[in-house]
PyMOL CGO cylinders between C-alpha atoms (Angstrom):
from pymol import cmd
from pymol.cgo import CYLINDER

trace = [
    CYLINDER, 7.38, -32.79, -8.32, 4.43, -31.93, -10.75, 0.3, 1, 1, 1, 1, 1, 1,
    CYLINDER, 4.43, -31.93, -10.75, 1.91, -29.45, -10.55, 0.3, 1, 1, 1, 1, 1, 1,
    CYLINDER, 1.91, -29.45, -10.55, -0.73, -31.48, -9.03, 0.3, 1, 1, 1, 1, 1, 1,
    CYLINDER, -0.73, -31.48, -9.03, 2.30, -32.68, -6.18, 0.3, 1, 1, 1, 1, 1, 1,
    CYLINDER, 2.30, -32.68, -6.18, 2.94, -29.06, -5.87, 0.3, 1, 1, 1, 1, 1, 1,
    CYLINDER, 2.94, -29.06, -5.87, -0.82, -28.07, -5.31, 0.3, 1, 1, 1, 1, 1, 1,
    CYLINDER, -0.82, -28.07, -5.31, -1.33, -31.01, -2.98, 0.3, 1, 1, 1, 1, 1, 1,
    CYLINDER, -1.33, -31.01, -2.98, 1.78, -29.63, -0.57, 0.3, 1, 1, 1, 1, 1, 1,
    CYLINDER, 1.78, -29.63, -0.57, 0.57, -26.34, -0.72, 0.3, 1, 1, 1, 1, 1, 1,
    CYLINDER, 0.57, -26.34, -0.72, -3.24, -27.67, -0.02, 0.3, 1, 1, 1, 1, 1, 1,
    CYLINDER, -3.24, -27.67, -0.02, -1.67, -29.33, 3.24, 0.3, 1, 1, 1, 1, 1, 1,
    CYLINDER, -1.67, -29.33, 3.24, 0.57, -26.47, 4.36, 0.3, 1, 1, 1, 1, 1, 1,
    CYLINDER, 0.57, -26.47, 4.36, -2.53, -24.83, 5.11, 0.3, 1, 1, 1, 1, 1, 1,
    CYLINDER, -2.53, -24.83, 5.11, -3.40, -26.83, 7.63, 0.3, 1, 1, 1, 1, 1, 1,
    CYLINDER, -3.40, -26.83, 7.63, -0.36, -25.21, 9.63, 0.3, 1, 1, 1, 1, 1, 1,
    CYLINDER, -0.36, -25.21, 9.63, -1.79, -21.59, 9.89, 0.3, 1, 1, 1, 1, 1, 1,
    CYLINDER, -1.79, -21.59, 9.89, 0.88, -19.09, 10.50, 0.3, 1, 1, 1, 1, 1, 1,
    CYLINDER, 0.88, -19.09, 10.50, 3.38, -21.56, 10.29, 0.3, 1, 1, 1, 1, 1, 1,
    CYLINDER, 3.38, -21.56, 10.29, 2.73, -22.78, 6.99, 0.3, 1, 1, 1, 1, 1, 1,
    CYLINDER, 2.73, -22.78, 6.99, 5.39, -21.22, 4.94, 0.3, 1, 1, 1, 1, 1, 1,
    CYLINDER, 5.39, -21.22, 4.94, 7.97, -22.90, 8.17, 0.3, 1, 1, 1, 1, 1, 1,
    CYLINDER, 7.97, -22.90, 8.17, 5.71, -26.27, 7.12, 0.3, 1, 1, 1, 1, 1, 1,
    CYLINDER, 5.71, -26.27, 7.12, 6.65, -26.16, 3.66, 0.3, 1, 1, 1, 1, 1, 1,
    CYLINDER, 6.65, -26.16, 3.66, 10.11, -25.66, 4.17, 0.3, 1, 1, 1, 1, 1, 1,
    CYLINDER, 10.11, -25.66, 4.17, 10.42, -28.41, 6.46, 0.3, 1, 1, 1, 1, 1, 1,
    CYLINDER, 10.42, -28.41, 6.46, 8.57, -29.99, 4.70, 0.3, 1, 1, 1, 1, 1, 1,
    CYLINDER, 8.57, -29.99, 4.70, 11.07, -29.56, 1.22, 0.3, 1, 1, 1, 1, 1, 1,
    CYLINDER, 11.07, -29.56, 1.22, 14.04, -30.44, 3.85, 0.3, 1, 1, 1, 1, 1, 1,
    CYLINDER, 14.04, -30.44, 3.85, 13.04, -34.20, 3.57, 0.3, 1, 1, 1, 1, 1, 1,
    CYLINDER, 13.04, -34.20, 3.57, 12.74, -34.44, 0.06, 0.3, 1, 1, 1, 1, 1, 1,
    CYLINDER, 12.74, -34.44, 0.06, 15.64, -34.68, -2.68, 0.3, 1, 1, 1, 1, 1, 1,
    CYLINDER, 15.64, -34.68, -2.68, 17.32, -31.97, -3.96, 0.3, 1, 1, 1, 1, 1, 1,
    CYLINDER, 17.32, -31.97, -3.96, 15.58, -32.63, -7.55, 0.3, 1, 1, 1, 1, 1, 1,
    CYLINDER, 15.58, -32.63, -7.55, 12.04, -32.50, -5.85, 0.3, 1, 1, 1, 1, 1, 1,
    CYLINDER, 12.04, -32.50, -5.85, 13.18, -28.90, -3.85, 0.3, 1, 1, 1, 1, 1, 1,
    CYLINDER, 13.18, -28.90, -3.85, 14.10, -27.80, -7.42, 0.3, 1, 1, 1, 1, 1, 1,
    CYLINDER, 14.10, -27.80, -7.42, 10.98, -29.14, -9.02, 0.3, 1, 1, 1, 1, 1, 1,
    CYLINDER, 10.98, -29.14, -9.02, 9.12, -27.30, -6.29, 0.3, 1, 1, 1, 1, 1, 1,
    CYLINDER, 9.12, -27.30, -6.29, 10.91, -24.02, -7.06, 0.3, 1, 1, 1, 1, 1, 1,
    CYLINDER, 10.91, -24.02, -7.06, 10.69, -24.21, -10.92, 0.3, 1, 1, 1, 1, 1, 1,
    CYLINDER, 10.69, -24.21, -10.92, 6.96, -25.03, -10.82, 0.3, 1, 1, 1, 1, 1, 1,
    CYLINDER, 6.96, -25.03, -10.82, 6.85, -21.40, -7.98, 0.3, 1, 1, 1, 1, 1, 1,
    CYLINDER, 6.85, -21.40, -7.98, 8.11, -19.96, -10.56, 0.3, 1, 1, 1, 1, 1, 1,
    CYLINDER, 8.11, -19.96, -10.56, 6.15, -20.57, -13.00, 0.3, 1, 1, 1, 1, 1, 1,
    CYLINDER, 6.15, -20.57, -13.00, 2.96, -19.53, -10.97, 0.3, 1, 1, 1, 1, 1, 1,
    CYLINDER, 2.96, -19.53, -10.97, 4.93, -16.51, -9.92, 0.3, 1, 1, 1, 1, 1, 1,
    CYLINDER, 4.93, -16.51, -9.92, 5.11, -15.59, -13.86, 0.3, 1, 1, 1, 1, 1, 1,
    CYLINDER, 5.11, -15.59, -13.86, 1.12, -16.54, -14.42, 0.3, 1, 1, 1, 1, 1, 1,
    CYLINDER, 1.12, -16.54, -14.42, 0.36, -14.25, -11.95, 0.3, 1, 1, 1, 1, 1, 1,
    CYLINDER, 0.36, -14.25, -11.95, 2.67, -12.04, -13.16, 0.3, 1, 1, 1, 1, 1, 1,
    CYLINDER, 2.67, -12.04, -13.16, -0.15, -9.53, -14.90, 0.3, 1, 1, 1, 1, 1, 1,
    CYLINDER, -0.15, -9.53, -14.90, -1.17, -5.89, -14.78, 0.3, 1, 1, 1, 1, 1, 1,
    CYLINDER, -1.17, -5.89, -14.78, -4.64, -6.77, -14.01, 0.3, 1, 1, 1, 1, 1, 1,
    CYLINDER, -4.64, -6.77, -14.01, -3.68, -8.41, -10.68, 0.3, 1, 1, 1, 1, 1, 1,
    CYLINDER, -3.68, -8.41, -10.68, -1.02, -6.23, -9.59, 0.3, 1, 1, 1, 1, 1, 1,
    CYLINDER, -1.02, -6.23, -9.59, -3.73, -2.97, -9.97, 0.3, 1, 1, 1, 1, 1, 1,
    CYLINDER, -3.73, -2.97, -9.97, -6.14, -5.57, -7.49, 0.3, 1, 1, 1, 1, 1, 1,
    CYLINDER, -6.14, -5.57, -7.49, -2.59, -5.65, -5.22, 0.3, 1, 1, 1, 1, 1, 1,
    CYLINDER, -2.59, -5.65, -5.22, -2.37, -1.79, -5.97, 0.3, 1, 1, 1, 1, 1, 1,
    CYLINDER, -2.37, -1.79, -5.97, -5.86, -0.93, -4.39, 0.3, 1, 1, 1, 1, 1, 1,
    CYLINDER, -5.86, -0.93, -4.39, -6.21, -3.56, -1.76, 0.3, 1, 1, 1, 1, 1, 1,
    CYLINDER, -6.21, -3.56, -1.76, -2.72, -2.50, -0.20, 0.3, 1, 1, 1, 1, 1, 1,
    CYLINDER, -2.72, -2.50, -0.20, -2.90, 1.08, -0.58, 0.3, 1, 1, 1, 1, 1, 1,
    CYLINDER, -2.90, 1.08, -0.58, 0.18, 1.10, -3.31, 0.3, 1, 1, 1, 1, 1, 1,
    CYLINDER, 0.18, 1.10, -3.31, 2.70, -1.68, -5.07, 0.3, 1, 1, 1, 1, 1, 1,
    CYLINDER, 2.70, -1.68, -5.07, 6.03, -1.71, -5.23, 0.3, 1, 1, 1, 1, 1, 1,
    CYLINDER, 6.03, -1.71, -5.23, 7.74, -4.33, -7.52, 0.3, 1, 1, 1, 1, 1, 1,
    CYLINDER, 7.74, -4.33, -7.52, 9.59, -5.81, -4.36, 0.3, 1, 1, 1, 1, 1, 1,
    CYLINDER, 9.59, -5.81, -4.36, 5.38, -5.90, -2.51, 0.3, 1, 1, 1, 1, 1, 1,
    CYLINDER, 5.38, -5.90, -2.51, 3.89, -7.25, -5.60, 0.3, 1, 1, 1, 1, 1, 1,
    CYLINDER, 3.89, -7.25, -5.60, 6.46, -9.98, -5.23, 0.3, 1, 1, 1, 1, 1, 1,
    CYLINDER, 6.46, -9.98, -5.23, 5.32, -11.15, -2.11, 0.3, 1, 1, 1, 1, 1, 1,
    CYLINDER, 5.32, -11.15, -2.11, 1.70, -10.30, -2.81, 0.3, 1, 1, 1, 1, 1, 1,
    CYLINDER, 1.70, -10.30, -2.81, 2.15, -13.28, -5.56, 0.3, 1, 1, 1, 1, 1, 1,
    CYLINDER, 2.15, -13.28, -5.56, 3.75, -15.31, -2.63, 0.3, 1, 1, 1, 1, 1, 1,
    CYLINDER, 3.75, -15.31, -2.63, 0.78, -14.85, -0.56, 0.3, 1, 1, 1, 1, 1, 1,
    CYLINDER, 0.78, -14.85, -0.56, -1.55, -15.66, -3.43, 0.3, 1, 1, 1, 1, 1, 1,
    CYLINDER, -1.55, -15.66, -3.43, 0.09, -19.01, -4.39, 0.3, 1, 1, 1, 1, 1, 1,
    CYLINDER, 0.09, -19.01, -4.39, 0.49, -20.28, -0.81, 0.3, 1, 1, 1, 1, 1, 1,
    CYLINDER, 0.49, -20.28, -0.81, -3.32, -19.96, -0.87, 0.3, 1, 1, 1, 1, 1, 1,
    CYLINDER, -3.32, -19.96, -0.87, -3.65, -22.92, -2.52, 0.3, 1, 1, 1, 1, 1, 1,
    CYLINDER, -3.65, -22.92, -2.52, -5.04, -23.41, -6.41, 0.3, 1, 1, 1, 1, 1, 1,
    CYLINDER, -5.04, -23.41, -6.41, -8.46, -22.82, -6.32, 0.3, 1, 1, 1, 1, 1, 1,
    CYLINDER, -8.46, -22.82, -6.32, -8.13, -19.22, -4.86, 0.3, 1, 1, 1, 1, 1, 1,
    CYLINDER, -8.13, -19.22, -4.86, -5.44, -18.63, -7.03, 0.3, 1, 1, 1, 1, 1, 1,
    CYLINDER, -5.44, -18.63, -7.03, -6.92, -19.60, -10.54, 0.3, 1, 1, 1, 1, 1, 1,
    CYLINDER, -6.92, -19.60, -10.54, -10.46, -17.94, -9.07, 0.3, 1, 1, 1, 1, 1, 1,
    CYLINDER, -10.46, -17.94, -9.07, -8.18, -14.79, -8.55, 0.3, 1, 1, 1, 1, 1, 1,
    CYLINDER, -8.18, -14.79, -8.55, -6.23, -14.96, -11.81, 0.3, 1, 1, 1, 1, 1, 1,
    CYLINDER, -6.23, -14.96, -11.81, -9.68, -15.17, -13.68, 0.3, 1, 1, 1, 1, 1, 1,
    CYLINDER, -9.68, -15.17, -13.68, -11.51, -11.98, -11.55, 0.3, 1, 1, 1, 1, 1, 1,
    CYLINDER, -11.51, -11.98, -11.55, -8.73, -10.15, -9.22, 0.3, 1, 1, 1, 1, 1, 1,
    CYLINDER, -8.73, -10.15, -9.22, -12.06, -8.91, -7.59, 0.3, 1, 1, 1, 1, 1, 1,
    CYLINDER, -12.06, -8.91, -7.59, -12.65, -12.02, -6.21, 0.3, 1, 1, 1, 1, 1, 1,
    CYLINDER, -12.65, -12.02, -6.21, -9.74, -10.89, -3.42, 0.3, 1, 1, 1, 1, 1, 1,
    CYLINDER, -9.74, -10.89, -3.42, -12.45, -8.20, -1.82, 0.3, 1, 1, 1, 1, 1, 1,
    CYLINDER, -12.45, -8.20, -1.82, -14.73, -11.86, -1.32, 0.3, 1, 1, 1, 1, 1, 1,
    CYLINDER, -14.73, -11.86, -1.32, -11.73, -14.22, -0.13, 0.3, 1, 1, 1, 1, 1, 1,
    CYLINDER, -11.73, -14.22, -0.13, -9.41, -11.51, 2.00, 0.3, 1, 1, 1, 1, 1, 1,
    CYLINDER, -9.41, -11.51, 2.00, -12.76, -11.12, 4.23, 0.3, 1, 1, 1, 1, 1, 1,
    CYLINDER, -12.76, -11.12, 4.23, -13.54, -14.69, 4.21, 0.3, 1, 1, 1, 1, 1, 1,
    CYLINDER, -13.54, -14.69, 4.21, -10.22, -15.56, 5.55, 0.3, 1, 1, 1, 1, 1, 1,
    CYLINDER, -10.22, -15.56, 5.55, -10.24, -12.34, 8.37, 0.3, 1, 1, 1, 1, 1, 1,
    CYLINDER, -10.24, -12.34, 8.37, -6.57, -12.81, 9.27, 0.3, 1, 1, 1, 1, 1, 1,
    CYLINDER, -6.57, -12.81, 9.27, -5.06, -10.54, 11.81, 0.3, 1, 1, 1, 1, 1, 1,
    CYLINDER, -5.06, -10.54, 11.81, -2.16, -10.58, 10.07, 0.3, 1, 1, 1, 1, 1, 1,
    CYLINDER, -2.16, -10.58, 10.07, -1.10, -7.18, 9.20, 0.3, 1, 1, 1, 1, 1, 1,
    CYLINDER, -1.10, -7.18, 9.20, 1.31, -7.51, 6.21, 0.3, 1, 1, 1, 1, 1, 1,
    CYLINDER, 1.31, -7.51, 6.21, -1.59, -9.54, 4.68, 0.3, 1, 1, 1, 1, 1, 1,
    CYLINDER, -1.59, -9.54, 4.68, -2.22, -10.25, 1.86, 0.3, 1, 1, 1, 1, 1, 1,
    CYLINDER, -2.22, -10.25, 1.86, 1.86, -10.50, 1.56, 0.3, 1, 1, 1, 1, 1, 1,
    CYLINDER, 1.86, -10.50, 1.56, 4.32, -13.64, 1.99, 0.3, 1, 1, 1, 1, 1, 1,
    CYLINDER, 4.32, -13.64, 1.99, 7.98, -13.02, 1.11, 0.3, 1, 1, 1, 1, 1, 1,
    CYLINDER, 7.98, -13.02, 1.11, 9.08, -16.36, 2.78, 0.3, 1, 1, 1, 1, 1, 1,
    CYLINDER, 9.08, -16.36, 2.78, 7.30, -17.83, 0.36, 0.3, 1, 1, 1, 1, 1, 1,
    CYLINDER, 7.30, -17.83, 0.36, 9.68, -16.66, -2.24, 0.3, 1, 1, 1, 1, 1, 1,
    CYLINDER, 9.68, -16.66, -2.24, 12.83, -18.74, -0.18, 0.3, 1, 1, 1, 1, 1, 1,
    CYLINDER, 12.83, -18.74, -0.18, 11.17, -21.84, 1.25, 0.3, 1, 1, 1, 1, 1, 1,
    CYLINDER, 11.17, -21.84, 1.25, 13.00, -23.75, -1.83, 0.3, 1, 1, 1, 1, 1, 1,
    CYLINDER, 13.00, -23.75, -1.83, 15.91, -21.81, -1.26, 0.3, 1, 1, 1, 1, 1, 1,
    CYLINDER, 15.91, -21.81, -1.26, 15.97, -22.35, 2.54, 0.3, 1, 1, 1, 1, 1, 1,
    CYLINDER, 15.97, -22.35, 2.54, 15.55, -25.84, 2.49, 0.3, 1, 1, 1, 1, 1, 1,
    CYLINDER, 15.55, -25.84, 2.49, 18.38, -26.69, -0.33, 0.3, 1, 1, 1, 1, 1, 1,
    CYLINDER, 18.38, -26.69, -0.33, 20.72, -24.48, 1.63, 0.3, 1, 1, 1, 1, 1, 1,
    CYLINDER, 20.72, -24.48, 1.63, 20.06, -27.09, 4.81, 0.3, 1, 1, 1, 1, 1, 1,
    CYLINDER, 20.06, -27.09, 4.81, 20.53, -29.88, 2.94, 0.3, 1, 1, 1, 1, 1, 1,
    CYLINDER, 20.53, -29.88, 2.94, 24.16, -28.71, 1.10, 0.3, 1, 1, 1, 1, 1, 1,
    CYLINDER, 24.16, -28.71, 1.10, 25.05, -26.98, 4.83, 0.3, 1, 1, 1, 1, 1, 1,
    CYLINDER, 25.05, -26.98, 4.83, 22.81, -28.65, 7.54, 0.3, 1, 1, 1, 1, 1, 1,
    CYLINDER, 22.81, -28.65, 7.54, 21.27, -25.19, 8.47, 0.3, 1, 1, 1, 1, 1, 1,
    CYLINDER, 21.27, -25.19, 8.47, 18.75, -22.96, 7.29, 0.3, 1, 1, 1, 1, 1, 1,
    CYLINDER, 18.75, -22.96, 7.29, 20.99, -19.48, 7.44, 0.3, 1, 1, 1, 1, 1, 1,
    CYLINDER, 20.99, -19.48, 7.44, 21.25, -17.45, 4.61, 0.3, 1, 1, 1, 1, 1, 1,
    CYLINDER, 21.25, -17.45, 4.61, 25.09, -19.07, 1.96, 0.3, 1, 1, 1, 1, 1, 1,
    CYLINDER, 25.09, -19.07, 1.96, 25.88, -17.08, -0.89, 0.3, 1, 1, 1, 1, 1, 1,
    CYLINDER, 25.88, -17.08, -0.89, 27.81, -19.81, -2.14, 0.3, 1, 1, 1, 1, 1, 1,
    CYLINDER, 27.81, -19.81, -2.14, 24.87, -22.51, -1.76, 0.3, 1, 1, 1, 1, 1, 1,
    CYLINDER, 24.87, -22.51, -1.76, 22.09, -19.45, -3.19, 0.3, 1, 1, 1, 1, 1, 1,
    CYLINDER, 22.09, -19.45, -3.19, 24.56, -19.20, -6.02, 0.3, 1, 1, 1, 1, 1, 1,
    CYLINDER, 24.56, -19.20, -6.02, 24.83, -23.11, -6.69, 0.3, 1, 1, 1, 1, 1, 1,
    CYLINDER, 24.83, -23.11, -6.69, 20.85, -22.90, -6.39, 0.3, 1, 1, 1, 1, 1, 1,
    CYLINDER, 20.85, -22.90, -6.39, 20.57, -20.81, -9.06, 0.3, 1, 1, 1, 1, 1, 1,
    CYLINDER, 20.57, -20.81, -9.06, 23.22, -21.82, -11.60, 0.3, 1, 1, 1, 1, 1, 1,
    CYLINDER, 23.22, -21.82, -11.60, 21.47, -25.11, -10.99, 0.3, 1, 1, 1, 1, 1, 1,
    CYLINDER, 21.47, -25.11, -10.99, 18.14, -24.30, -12.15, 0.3, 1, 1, 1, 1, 1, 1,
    CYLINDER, 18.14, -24.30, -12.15, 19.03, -22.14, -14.73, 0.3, 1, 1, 1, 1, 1, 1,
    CYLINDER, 19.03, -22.14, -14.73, 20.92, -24.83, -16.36, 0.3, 1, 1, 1, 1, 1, 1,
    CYLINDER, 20.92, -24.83, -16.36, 17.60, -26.84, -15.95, 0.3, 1, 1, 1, 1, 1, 1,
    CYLINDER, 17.60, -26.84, -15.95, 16.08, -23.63, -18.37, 0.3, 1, 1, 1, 1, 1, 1,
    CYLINDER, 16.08, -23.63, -18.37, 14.45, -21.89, -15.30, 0.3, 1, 1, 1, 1, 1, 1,
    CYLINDER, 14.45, -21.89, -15.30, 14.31, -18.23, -16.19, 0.3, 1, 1, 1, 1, 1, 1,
    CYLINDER, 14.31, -18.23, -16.19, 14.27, -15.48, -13.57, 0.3, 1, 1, 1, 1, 1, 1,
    CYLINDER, 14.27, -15.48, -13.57, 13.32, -12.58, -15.65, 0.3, 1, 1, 1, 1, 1, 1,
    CYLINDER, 13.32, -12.58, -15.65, 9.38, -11.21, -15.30, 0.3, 1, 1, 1, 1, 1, 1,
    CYLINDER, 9.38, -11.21, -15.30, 7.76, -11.19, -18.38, 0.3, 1, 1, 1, 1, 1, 1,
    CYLINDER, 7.76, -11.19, -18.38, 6.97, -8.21, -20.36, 0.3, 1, 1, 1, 1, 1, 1,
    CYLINDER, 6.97, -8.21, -20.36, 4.01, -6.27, -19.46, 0.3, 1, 1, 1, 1, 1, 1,
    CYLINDER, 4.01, -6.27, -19.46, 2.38, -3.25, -20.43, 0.3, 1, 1, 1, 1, 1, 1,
    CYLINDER, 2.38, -3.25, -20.43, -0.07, -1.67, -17.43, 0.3, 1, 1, 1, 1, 1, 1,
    CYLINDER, -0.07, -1.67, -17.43, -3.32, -1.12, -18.82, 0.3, 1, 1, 1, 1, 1, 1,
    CYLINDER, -3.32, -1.12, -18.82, -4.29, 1.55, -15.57, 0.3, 1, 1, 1, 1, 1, 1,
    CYLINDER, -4.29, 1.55, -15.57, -3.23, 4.75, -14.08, 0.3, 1, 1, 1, 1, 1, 1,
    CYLINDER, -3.23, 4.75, -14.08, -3.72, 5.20, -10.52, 0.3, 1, 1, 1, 1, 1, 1,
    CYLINDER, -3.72, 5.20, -10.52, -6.76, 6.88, -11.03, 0.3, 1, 1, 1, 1, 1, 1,
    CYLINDER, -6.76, 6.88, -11.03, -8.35, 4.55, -13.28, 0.3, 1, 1, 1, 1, 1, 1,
    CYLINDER, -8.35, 4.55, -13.28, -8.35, 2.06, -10.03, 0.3, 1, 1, 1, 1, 1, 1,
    CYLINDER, -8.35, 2.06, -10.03, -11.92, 2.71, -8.92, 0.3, 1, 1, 1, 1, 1, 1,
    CYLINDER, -11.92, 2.71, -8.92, -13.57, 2.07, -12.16, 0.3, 1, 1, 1, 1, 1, 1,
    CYLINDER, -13.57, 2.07, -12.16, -11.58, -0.96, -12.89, 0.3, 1, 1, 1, 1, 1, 1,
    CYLINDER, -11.58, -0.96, -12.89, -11.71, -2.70, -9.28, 0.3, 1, 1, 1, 1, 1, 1,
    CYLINDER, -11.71, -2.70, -9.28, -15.15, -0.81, -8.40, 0.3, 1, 1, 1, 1, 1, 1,
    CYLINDER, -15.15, -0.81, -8.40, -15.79, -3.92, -6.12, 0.3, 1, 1, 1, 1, 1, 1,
    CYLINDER, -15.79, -3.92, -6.12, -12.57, -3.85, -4.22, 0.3, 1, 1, 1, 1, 1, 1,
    CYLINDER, -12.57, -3.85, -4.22, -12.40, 0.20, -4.23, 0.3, 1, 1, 1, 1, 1, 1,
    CYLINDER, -12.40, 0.20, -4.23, -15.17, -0.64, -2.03, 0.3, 1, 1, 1, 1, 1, 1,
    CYLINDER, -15.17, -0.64, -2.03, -13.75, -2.59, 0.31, 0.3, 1, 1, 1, 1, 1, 1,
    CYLINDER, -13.75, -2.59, 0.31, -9.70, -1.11, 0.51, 0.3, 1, 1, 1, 1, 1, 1,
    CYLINDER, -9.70, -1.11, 0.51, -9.65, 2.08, -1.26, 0.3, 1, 1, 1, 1, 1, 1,
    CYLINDER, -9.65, 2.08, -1.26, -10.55, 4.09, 1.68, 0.3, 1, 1, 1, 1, 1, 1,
    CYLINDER, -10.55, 4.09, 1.68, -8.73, 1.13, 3.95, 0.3, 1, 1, 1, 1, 1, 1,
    CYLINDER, -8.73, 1.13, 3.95, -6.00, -0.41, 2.44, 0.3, 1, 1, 1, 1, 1, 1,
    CYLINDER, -6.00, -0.41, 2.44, -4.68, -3.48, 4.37, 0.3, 1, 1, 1, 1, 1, 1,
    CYLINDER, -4.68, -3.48, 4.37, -1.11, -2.23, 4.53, 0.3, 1, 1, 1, 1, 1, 1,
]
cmd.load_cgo(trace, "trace")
């Protein structure tokens, strides 16, 4: 599975609403085990792109605070979103204030998607054990697997380049929308 595959999956997923990170998983269950580890590797590798001080300040203000577990699955979120949201966001994290209103969802851990981070996972796990629950033993395979196929887990090095209170000059146009309102 390429990029462009990958994009196309995601693009359809979000036909499936709240169930779209379920769709994708099911959706990985039918394919091989190389094209569930393509599909990881290249999640990855948008999970390190987006890996950036500039978008995790946008996640910062728009959510009211950021832990390094929340910024994880505010990069979830943003990737299941599909590619053009998520290159427009990469180039201007204020584009979020635009697109978050534009999509109105009720959820209310919005904009964050830790299943995203396990769909791969989940759906190799049914296909070594025939269900989707939670094997060290497979999780382990899964990931000596891929590293020997050179995938890397470790975030990239980056230096913040705001304090907290630098977050209202930097993101004036989403300090307008979430810094009195956070989402979460």
């Amino acid at each position: 599975m390429n990029h462009t595959q990958f994009w196309a999956l995601i693009k359809q997923s979000k036909e499936h609403g709240e169930e779209q990170v379920e769709w994708i998983t099911n959706e990985l269950c039918n394919k091989t085990v190389d094209e569930i580890l393509d599909f990881e590797m290249a999640f990855g590798q948008f999970m390190k792109q987006s890996y950036t001080s500039s978008l995790w300040g946008a996640a910062f203000v728009i959510m009211g605070g950021c832990s390094d577990d929340g910024f994880d699955y505010f990069r979830g979120w943003l990737i299941i979103q599909g590619e053009q949201v998520f290159d427009k966001v990469l180039a201007d994290p204020q584009y979020l204030a635009e697109y978050i209103l534009e999509v109105n969802r009720e959820d209310e851990l919005m904009p964050q998607c830790e299943e995203a981070l396990s769909a791969a996972l989940d759906a190799y796990t049914y296909l070594k054990t025939g269900e989707l629950a939670y094997d060290e033993d497979v999780q382990t395979e899964f990931m000596n697997t891929l590293e020997a196929r050179g995938y890397d887990y470790a975030h990239p090095d980056i230096e913040f380049d705001w304090e907290e209170d630098d977050l209202p000059g930097k993101y004036p146009i989403l300090w307008e929308k979430f810094g009195d309102e956070p989402l979460t």
